[in-house]
Residue, then its C-alpha position, 0 to 999 in steps of 0.5 A: x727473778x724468774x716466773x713459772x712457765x705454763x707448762x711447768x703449772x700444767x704439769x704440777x696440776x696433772x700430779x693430781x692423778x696420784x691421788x685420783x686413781x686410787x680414789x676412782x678405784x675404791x669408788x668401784x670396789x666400794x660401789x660393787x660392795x653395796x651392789x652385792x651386799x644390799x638389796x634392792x641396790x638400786x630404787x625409784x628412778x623418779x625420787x632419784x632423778x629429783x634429789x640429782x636435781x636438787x643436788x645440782x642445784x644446792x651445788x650452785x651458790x658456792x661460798x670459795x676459800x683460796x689457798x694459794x692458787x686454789x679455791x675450795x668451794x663450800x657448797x649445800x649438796x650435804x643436805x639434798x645428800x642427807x634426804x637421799x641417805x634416807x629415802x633412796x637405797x645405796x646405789x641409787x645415793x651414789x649415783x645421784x651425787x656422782x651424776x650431780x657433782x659430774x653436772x656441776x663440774x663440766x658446767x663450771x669448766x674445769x680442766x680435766x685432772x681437776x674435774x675429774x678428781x671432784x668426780x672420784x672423791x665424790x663417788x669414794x666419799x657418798x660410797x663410804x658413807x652410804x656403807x657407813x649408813x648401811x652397816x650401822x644399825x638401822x633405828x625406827x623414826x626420824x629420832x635421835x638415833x637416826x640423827x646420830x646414823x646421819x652424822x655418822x655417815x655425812x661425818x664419813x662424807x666430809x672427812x673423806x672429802x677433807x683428807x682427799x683435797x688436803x692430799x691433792x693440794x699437797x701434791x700439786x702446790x706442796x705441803x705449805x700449802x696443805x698445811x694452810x687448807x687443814x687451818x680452814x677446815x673448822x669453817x667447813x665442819x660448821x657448814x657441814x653441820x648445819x646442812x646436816x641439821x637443815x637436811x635432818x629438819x626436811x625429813x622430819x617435815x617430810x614424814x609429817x607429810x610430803x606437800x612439805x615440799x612445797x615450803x622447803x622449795x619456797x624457802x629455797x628460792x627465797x634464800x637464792x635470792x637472799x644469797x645472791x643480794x648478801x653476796x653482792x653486799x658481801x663483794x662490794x664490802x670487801x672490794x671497798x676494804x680492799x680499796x682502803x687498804x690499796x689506798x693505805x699501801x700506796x701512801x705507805x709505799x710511797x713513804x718508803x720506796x716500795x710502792x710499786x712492791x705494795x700496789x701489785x700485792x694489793x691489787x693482785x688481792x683485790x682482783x683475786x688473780x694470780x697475777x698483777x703486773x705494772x709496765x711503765x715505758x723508758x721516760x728520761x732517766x727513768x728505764x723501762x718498768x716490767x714487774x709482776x706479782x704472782x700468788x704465792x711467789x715473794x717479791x716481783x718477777x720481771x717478767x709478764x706471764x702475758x704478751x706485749x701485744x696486749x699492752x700496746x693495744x692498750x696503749x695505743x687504743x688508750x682504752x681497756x683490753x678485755x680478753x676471757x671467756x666471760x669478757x668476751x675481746x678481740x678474737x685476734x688477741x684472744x689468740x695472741x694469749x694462747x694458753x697463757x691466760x685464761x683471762x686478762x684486763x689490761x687497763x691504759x694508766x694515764x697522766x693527763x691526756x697522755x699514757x704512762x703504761x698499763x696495768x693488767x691482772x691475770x687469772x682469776x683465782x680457781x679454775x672455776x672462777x673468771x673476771x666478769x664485766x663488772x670487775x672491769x669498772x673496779x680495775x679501772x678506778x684502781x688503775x687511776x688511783x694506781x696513776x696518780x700514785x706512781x706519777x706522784x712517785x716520780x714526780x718525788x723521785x724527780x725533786x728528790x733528784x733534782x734536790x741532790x743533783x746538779x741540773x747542767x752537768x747531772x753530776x752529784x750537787x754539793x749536798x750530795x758531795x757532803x753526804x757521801x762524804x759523812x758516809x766515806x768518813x764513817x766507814x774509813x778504814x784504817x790506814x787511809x784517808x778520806x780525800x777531797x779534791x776541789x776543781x776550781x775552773x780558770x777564766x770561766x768568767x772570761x769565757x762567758x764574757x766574751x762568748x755568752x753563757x752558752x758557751x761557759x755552760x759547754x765547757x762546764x759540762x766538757x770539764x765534767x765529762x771529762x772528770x767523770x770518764x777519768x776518775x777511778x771507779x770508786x771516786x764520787x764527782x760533783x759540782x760544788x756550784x759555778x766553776x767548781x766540781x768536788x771530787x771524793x774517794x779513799x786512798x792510802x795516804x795524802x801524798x797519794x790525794x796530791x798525785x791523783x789530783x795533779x794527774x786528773x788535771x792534767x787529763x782535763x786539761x786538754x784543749x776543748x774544741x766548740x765549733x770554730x773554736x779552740x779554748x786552753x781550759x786549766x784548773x786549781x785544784x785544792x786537797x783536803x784529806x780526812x783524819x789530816x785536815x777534818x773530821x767533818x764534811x763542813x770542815x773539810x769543805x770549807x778547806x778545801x775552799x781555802x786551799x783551791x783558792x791558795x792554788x789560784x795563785x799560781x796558776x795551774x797548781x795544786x795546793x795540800x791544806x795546812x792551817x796556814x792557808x786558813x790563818x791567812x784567809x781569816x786574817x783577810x775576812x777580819x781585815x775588810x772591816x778594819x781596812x774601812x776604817x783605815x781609809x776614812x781615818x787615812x791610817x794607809x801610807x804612800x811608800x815610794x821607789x826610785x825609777x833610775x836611767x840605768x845609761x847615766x843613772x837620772x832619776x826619772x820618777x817614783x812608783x807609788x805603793x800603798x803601805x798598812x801597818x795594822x794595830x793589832x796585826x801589824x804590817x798587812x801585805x799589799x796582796x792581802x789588803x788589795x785583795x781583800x778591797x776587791x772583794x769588799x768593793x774597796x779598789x775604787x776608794x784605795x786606787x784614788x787614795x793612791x792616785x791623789x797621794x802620787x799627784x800630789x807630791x808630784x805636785x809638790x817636786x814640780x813646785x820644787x823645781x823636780x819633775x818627777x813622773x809618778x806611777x800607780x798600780x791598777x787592778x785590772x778590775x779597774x778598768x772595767x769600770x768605764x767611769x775610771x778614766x774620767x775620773x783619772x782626767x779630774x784628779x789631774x786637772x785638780x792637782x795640776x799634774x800633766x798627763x805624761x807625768x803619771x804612769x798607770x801599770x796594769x799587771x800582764x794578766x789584767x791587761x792581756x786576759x785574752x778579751x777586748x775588755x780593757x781596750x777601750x779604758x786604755x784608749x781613753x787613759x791614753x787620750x788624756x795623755x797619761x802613760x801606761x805600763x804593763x807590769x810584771x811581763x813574762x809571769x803570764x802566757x802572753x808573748x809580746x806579739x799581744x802587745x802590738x794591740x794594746x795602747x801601752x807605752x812601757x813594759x816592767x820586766x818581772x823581777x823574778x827574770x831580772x834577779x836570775x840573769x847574772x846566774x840563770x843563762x835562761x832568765x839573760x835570754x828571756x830578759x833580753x828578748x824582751x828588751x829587744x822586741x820592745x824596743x822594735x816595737x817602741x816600747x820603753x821596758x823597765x827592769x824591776x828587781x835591780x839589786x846587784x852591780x853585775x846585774x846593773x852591768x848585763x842590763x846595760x849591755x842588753x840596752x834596757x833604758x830604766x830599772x828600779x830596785x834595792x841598788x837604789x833604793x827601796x821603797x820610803x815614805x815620803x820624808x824619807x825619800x826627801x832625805x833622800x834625794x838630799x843625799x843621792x841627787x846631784x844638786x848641779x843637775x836639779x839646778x839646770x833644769x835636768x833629770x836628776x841624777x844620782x850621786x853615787x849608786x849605794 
């Protein structure tokens, strides 16, 4: 958008002279014309004087039509012209209304092509109907005849004048405009006629007897008098209407976004000036606002036809900047304007106490027009109403924000996220698909456990800078809430949504660095792709959901939606009722699985294990159902469901002369709660069981999460005596070395190392490290997942002591096992007070 200079104005409006010149030089041709064909030419000086006089005083209550830029004035001189058509010879008419409209123009300051162009019509038009009065046949009397002379003559009068005006308007502000000046025109022709009537009436009072003056002087100062007051009524009429209609525009505006487009129009009109212009300073995440509205040009420009000094007085001064020649102003600023405006108000909007930015107008429409002392009052009261508009805009625009954005990150909220997603799904094209990619943040929890939520919040905001500033242009990135950000863009295919997640996981994962600290920051990341997985964005999100959560199972990972992950989420959300019930009614079993002296193959005890065999959905896997305790605050009851069944069968061998140590798995939220370890000291005291014969196994990632959370249960368990195990080591990112730390007194070899070593050269050296460091430690390590002889023998040979697996036994139910150790222990062992030791290995 771009304004018109000054000069470019100055230069159309010196176009004028184009029509001008020839009007100046028939007004010459025709002026020696009647010079030379009518005689005496030239009459009383006296009468001529007077009726100059009146003409320039009918001259000054002008009724203005604005047509663009421009304003035509309607005035009275036709009927002072009417008395001197008929009582003053040619010239002498001429003279008189060229002197006068002369008088008025140079008293109302105009430019000189304007004023001059007012001279020349003037002069052409009174020639042309005093030649018209002239060549017609003169009637006697003030009758009808004379009347129809006059209309011919003051009918010569205004056509002139209209054609003349009609071609300068056209010439210096285009043809529209002339156009919209000829739709004015039926107006004028009424106010012609009536001074014509009015003028005729005087000359009929005149020819009764002169001292009709005296009334016609007397009525003429009463309707000045008149037309002052119904001016005043009128212009406050019109400025209440324009208020009304400002106030309807800014609600409308408002309502639709286009406010500050409907109050520079309005307030442009109301003040009737060229220009209207809104500065709103850069406040947050708002920039800078510089917008004008100017007659005659659609829409805003973003520029200000004024200088900036002028606003920041107003800003600084917190008052209103008044600059023209009826407003009077700084001279300073006055100069600082140049030419660039006649006249400006600049009025400070405020909010509170404080300024938000100024509104100004410029130029009053006409060059025979300017702002006056009283318009500044109007302005003002509009620029308060302008400020609480525009602050109640942004205080929406700001809600609106705040309702769709997230306040830590600034990135797009979840109703966003689903808003640009219905819109992607709308306008796909064929053959692609709508992605959405769900990072979920790990050990965000831990973080702000151990560092505060300051802490969690920066790498919140790190992970989302680093999301943003790595996605492809066209993608939309969002927080979903807590630790999960929500990305969605088109591609080609879902295989193509799997790779860019993985590779954008990859560039986030990166270490994150605040202050003195280092964090390794990873994530899950779930895909969803639209046709594939969805149509709509509830749908689409809720799997994704799924599938985010599926991929935290294996850490690091990203997981494609397929309905089986949902299948099993439902079957969890339909178990934690059922579970409930399964543990007020003591529906779970207690499986049992040898651990066995991997030297002499004793018996040395059982690891309890929790078994459900559903109604209706039959065998419930221990991952599902434990999960499902965590989430429905269940862990407590089923861990001392566990735990009372383990001791008091433990119990039982002890009576029965076999004393086996029994172990029981711990979630690691267990051990937050600082009550466990009490309540572990009263389930053994109840059964009778002593502390070394229970076993508590914590798995690597409960009890080496990075945080000094668990130590103090560990102490305390240790305490009482109990041992305790770390299960499933080398699935984590621990080393050995974290071990050191922590109260533990045995380490389980994960089965997936264990089951590798007879053919994975790497999974042996693994299985053996562990074995030789804990043992430098003093750490007892057990090897889970034994079920071959060869890899019974490599065990051996690396020294791991115990091991457990389906070469000797898989998990049994109680009366199983019995029958059991029936068949596998060796009685000779049993009644010499030994371990038991397994008769043959099956």
């Amino acid at each position: 958008m771009t304004s018109s200079s000054p000069g470019s104005s100055r230069r159309r409006t010196e176009r004028a002279w184009l029509i001008t010149g020839p009007l100046a030089l028939c007004a010459v041709l025709f002026s020696l014309l009647l010079g030379l064909a009518v005689q005496p030419a030239l009459g009383d000086w006296l009468l001529t004087l007077l009726l100059t006089v009146a003409m320039i005083a009918a001259a000054m209550p002008t009724i203005n039509v604005v047509v663009r830029r421009q304003a035509l004035g309607i005035t009275f001189t036709e009927i002072p012209l009417v008395v001197a058509l008929y009582l003053l010879p040619p010239l002498s008419v001429v003279l008189a209304y060229t002197v006068a409209t002369l008088v008025v123009q140079l008293r109302r300051k105009l430019l000189p092509p304007k004023l001059w162009f007012n001279v020349a019509l003037a002069a052409v038009a009174t020639a042309l109907a005093t030649m018209v009065y002239t060549v017609l046949p003169q009637p006697a009397g003030v009758g009808p005849g004379t009347w129809l002379l006059l209309l011919a003559a003051i009918g010569t009068h205004a056509l002139v004048g209209f054609v003349a005006v009609v071609a300068v308007i056209s010439v210096v502000q285009g043809w529209q405009s002339g156009r919209e000046l000829i739709q004015a025109i039926p107006p004028m022709l009424l106010t012609v006629a009536i001074n014509l009537a009015i003028g005729i009436l005087i000359i009929i009072c005149l020819e009764s007897t002169p001292w009709a003056v005296l009334l016609f002087a007397g009525l003429a100062v009463a309707f000045a008098l008149v037309y002052d007051t119904y001016t005043q009524f009128i212009r406050q009429h019109r400025t209440l209407a324009e208020m009304y209609e400002l106030t309807k525009a800014i609600t409308e505006g408002g309502a639709d976004g286009n406010l500050i487009d409907a109050l520079l129009v309005r307030i442009r009109s109301l003040m009737q000036a060229e220009y209207a212009t809104l500065w709103l300073p850069a406040q947050g995440r708002h920039p800078e606002v510089l917008l004008t509205a100017q007659e005659g040009k659609p829409g805003l420009l973003d520029s200000a036809l004024t200088p900036s000094t002028l606003r920041d007085a107003a800003v600084s001064g917190q008052a209103t900047v008044v600059v023209g020649s009826r407003l009077g102003g700084d001279p300073a600023l006055r100069e600082s304007l140049g030419r660039a405006a006649k006249d400006v108000i600049v009025v400070p909007l405020r909010s509170g106490k404080a300024v938000i930015g100024t509104l100004e107008v410029a130029n009053r429409l006409g060059d025979i027009n300017f702002f006056r002392p009283a318009d500044v009052p109007v302005f003002e009261t509009v620029a308060a109403h302008a400020a609480v508009a525009l602050e109640n805009s942004r205080l929406v625009d700001r809600l609106r924000h705040d309702a769709y954005h997230d306040g830590l990150t600034k990135l797009p909220n979840r109703r966003r996220i689903l808003g640009a997603l219905a819109e992607a799904v709308r306008i796909r094209a064929p053959g692609e698909v709508v992605a959405l990619l769900l990072f979920d943040v790990d050990r965000l929890r831990q973080v702000n456990e151990s560092l505060g939520h300051a802490a969690g919040d920066k790498v919140l905001a790190e992970v989302a800078n680093r999301l943003r500033g790595c996605v492809p242009s066209a993608a939309l990135v969002g927080r979903a809430g807590g630790d999960e950000f929500l990305v969605t863009l088109r591609l080609e295919s879902a295989e193509a949504a799997v790779e860019l997640a993985g590779q954008l996981r990859e560039q986030i994962r990166d270490e994150m660095v605040f202050d003195a600290l280092t964090l390794d920051v990873d994530t899950a990341v779930g895909v969803v792709v639209h046709p594939d997985h969805g149509s709509d964005p509830a749908t689409l999100l809720q799997r994704v959901d799924v599938a985010a959560t599926a991929a935290k199972s294996v850490p690091g990972s990203v997981q494609l939606y397929n309905p089986a992950l949902e299948s099993r989420s439902l079957r969890r959300l339909g178990l934690a009722g059922d579970l409930r019930a399964a543990l007020d009614n003591g529906d779970l079993e207690i499986y049992y699985q040898p651990k066995v002296t991997l030297r002499d193959r004793r018996l040395v005890g059982v690891e309890c294990l929790a078994r459900w065999e559903h109604p209706t959905h039959g065998t419930v896997a221990p991952a599902d159902f434990v999960a499902v305790a965590e989430h429905t605050g269940q862990l407590g009851r089923l861990t001392e469901f566990v735990l009372r069944e383990g001791l008091r069968h433990s119990r039982d061998w002890a009576h029965g002369g076999q004393a086996l140590a029994v172990a029981v798995n711990l979630s690691a939220r267990t051990l937050n709660d600082e009550h466990f370890p009490e309540r572990v000291r009263e389930l053994l005291a109840e059964y009778g069981v002593p502390p070394q014969l229970l076993t508590l196994e914590i798995e690597e990632a409960g009890v080496l999460d990075g945080t000094d959370r668990p130590i103090p249960s560990l102490r305390r368990l240790r305490d009482l005596g109990v041992r305790l195990s770390v299960d499933d080591f080398g699935t984590g990112s621990s080393s050995l070395a974290h071990l050191r730390r922590l109260p533990v007194h045995e380490v389980k070899v994960d089965r997936s190392f264990v089951q590798g070593m007879a053919t994975d050269p790497g999974d042996l050296a693994i299985v053996n490290a562990v074995v030789t460091l804990s043992q430098q430690f003093g750490l007892t390590v057990v090897a889970e997942g034994v079920e071959s002889e060869l890899t019974l023998e490599l065990l051996q040979d690396i020294g791991c002591e115990i091991g457990q697996g389906f070469l000797f036994s898989r998990p049994l139910p109680y009366e199983r096992l019995e029958a059991w150790f029936g068949a596998q222990v060796d009685p000779e062992s049993i009644s010499n007070r030994e371990l038991p030791r397994l008769r043959a290995v099956p």
